[in-house]
Every structure is written in structure tokens, then in C-alpha cells.
C-alpha positions in Angstrom: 157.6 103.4 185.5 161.3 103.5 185.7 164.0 101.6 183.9 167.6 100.9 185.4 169.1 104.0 184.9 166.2 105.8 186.7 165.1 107.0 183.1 161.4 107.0 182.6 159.7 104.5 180.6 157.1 105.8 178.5 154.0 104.0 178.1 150.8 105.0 176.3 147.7 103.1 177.2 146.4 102.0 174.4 142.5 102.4 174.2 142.3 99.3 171.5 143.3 97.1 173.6 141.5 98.2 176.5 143.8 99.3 178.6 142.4 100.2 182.2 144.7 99.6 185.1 144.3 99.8 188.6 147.7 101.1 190.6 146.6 100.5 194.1 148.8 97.5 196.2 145.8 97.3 198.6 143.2 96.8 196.1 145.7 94.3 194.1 146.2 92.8 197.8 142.4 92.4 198.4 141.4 91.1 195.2 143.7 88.3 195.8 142.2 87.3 199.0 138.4 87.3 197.7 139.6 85.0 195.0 140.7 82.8 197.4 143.8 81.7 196.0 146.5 80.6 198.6 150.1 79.3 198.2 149.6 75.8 197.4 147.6 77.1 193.9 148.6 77.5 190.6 147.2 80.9 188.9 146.8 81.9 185.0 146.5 85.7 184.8 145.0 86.8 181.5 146.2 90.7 181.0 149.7 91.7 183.2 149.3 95.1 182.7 151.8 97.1 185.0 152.6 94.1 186.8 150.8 95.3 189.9 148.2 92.2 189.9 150.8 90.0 189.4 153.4 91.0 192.1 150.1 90.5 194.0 149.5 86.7 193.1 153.4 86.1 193.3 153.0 86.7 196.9 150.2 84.7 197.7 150.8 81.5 195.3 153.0 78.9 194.6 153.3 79.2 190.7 151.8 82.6 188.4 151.6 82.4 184.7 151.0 85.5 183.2 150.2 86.3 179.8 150.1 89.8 178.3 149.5 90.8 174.7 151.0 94.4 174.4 154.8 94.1 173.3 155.7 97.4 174.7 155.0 96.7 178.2 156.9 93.8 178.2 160.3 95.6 179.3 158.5 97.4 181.7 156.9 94.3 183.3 160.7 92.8 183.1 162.2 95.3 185.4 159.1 94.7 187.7 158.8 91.3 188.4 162.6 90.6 188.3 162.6 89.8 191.9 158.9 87.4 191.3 160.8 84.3 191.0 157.5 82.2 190.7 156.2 84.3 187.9 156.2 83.2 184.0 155.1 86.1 181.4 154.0 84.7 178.3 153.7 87.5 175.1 150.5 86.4 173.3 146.7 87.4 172.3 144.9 84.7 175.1 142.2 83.7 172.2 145.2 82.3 169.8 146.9 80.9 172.3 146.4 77.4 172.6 145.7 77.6 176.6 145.4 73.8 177.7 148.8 73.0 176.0 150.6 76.3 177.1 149.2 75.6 181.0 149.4 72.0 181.0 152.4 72.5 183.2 150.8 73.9 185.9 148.1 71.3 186.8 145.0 72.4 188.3 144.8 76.3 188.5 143.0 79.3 188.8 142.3 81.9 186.8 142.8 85.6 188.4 142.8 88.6 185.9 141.3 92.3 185.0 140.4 92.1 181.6 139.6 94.6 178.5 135.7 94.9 178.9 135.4 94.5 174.9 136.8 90.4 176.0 134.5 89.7 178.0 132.1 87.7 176.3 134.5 86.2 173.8 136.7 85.0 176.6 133.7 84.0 179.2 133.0 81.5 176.2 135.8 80.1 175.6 137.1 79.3 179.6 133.1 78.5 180.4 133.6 75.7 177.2 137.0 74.6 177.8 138.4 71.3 178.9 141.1 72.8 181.0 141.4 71.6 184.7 140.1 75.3 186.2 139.7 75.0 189.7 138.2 78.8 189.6 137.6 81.9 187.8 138.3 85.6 189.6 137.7 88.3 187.4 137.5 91.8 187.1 134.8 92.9 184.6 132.2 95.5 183.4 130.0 95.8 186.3 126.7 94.7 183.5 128.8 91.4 182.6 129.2 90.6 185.9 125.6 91.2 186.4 124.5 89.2 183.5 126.6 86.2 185.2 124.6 86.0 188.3 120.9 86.7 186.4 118.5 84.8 188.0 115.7 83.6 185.6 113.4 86.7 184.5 115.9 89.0 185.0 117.1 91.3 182.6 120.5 89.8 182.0 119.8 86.2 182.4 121.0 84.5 179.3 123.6 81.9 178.1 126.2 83.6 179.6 124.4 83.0 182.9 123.5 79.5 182.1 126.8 78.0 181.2 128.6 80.0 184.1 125.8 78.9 187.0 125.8 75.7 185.1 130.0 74.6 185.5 130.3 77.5 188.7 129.4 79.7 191.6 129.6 82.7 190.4 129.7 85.8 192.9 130.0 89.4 192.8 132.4 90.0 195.5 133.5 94.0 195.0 132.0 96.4 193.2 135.0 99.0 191.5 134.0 102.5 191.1 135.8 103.6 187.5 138.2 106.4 189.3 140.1 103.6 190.6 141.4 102.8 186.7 143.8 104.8 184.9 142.4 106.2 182.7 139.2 106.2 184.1 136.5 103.9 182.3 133.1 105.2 181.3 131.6 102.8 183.3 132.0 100.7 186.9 133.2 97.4 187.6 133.2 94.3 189.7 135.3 91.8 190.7 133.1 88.2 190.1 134.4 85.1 191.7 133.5 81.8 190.4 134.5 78.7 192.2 134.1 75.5 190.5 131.5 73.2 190.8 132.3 69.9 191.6 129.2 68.5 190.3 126.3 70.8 188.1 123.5 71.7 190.3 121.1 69.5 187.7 121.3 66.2 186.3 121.8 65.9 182.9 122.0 63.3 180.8 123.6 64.8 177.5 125.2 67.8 178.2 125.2 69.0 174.4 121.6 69.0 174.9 121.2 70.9 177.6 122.7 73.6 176.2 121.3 73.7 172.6 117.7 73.6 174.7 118.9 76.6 176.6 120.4 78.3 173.6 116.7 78.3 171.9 115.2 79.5 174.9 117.2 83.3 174.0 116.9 82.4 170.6 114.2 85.0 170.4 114.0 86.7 173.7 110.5 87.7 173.7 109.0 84.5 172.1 107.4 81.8 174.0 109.5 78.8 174.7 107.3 76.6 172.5 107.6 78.5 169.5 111.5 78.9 170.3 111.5 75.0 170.5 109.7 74.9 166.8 112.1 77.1 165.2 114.4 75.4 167.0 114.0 71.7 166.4 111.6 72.0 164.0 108.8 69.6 165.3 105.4 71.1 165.2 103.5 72.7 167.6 101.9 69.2 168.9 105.4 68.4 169.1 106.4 71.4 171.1 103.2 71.6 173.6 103.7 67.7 174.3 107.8 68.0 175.3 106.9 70.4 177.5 104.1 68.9 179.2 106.2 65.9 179.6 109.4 68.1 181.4 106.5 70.0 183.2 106.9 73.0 181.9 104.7 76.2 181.8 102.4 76.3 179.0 103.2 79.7 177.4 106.2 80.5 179.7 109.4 82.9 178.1 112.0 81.2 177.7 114.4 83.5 179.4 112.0 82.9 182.6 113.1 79.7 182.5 116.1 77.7 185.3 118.4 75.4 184.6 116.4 73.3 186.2 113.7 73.9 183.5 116.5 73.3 181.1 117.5 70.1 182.5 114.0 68.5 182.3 113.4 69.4 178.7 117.1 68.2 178.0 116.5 64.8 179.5 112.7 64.2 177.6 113.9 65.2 174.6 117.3 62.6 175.1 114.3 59.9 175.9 112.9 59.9 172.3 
């Protein structure tokens, strides 16, 4: 990294903040093309980095905000996206940001980003639970997070996380990221997952807040029964429990975590019938 007058700019990364970047234009160029984003969109990148996503995304899109919390690679990302016209860098921590305000210009848009690992779930949450109008979400993550958002009932991973994703989204691993691609090198791999919105949830519901707070007891205790997960839960009694899930048609005895959205739904919509 070079300033004006060819003087190097130091940089440290700073393992705090999780700083992993990738350096390769190829990469940066094929990442933008699996998430599908073309020049009529609109693209919020959480995490600039170098600058080398983003030079990426200025190609390909019509408008790129990108916001990047580390002060001291703000110069640096100066000098390299002087010539990115379309680009916006906005200094900030993403969770204190208030996003649908600060991206309200932008209309519908797309999320595109390689994020710290130790984010992941904190910042899943709060997109996954936001109002904003996302048309997408591309992102590069711990190859286990992206795993746990494409569990399939009975997996390992399947939890909330795979709920409310699979629930608004498609999510898709696309790319798997061997760590030697990152400087410095992560102890672990990664994947690139790309979630296109939904336009509609694959189940009906008919109160979304309890569709969630059902599937929220069903991990509650991950090894329990979803009957007693309901009881502590709810607390109804056992009766209670064994005749809501008769009535959704529901497993007697089944995990919860083996359960689908599907399951979900039908619980959500008896239990909205009392």
C-alpha cells in the first residue's frame, strides 16, 4: 500500500477486529459475479478492508456504500478508491450504526461483504431481523457459519440461525475459500454464502412473532423433546403440550431441532387459533 509520494503506508492488521483480507482481483472479480449483483443494483458493503472488494463492486454496480470501522485504513482506502466515483465510505462500527436511516438513500440493495468471523452471528441477527428493503445477502464467512445457514432439520447445525435465514432467504454456499487465500491466514476455511431474498416465505404463517418464539423453544434445550421444550416454554402442561402437537400433526416425542419450518409453521398457526 502506497501513498502519493510512493512512500509506504504501514498497516498492521489488527487481530481484534478480525482482520483477514483476501488480495486476489480474480477472486474479488468472481465473488462479485456469484452474488449476482449487476449495474442496475445498489450494494452495502459491511468491512472495506484494503479496498480490493470494493473496487470490485464499483465495477459491476451502479451505487456502493461501504462502511469500514478501522480509522487507520481510511487514508489508505482514500488513495484507492479515488478513481471509484460510485463509491461512498462511511467510518463506523456496522452494529451502532443506524443502517435503514444511513442507507435509505440507496433504495433497494444488496448486501456484499467479507466479515470478521467473531460478527457473524451478531450481525446475521440483526440483517435476518431488519426492516431494511435487502434484495440479497453475499457473504463471506466461517466455513461452520455458513454451514449452520443451510442445516437441514437433524443436522448438526440446524438452529435459529438456519431458521430465520431459510425462513426470509435462499441461502447457498457458492465457494468454498481455503484460509491461504487471507492474509494473515485464518485458523480455519471459509465460504462465500449467497442468500437471495424470498419474495414470499416458503410457509404460511399467520403471526410471524409466533413462528419464531415456537422455533426458538424448539433449541431451547437441544436434546429435549419438543413437548417438554413447549412446557418450559409456554408453560401449559403436558396435556397441553401433547394436544398442540397432535392438533399441528406433529411427532409425538420428536427433537425439536428435527423439526422444519414447516413443522414450525403448523404449531405457529394452532397455537394463534386459541
Amino acid at each position: 500500500m502506497k501513498q502519493k509520494n510512493g512512500k509506504k503506508q504501514e498497516f498492521h492488521h489488527k487481530r481484534s477486529l478480525g482482520q483477514n483480507f483476501l488480495t486476489d482481483d480474480s477472486l474479488f472479480a468472481q465473488l462479485v459475479t456469484l452474488s449476482g449483483v449487476g449495474e442496475e443494483d445498489a450494494v452495502l458493503e459491511i468491512g472495506a478492508g484494503a479496498g480490493g472488494m470494493t473496487k470490485a463492486l464499483s465495477k459491476a454496480c451502479r451505487q456502493v456504500m461501504s462502511i469500514e470501522v478501522d480509522d487507520t485504513l481510511l487514508p489508505i482506502l482514500k488513495l484507492s478508491l479515488r478513481h471509484c466515483e460510485n463509491v461512498e465510505l462511511v467510518h463506523g462500527d456496522v452494529l451502532k450504526l443506524n443502517l435503514p436511516e444511513l442507507t435509505k438513500k440507496l433504495g433497494p440493495f444488496h448486501i456484499v461483504a467479507n466479515i470478521p468471523y467473531y460478527l457473524t452471528t451478531e450481525l446475521m441477527t440483526l440483517l435476518l431481523t431488519s426492516q431494511m428493503p435487502l434484495r440479497s445477502i453475499s457473504l463471506m464467512v466461517q466455513k461452520e457459519a455458513a454451514e449452520r445457514m443451510v442445516a437441514r432439520p437433524g443436522e448438526e447445525g440446524y438452529g435459529m440461525l438456519a431458521v430465520r435465514a431459510q425462513y426470509y432467504y435462499a441461502p447457498e454456499i457458492t465457494l468454498d475459500v481455503p484460509a491461504c487465500l487471507f492474509t494473515p491466514p485464518p485458523k480455519v476455511d471459509s465460504a462465500f454464502v449467497v442468500m437471495p431474498r424470498r419474495e414470499k416465505p416458503p410457509v404460511d404463517v399467520k403471526d410471524e412473532a409466533m413462528f419464531f418464539k415456537v422455533a426458538s423453544a424448539a433449541f431451547a434445550m437441544r436434546r429435549k423433546t419438543m413437548e417438554n421444550n413447549l412446557i418450559a416454554t409456554f408453560r401449559i402442561s403436558r396435556e397441553e403440550a401433547k394436544d398442540w402437537l397432535e392438533k399441528a400433526g406433529v411427532v409425538s416425542g420428536a427433537r425439536g431441532e428435527t423439526l422444519s419450518l414447516s413443522d414450525f409453521a403448523a404449531l405457529a398457526n394452532c397455537r394463534g387459533e386459541k
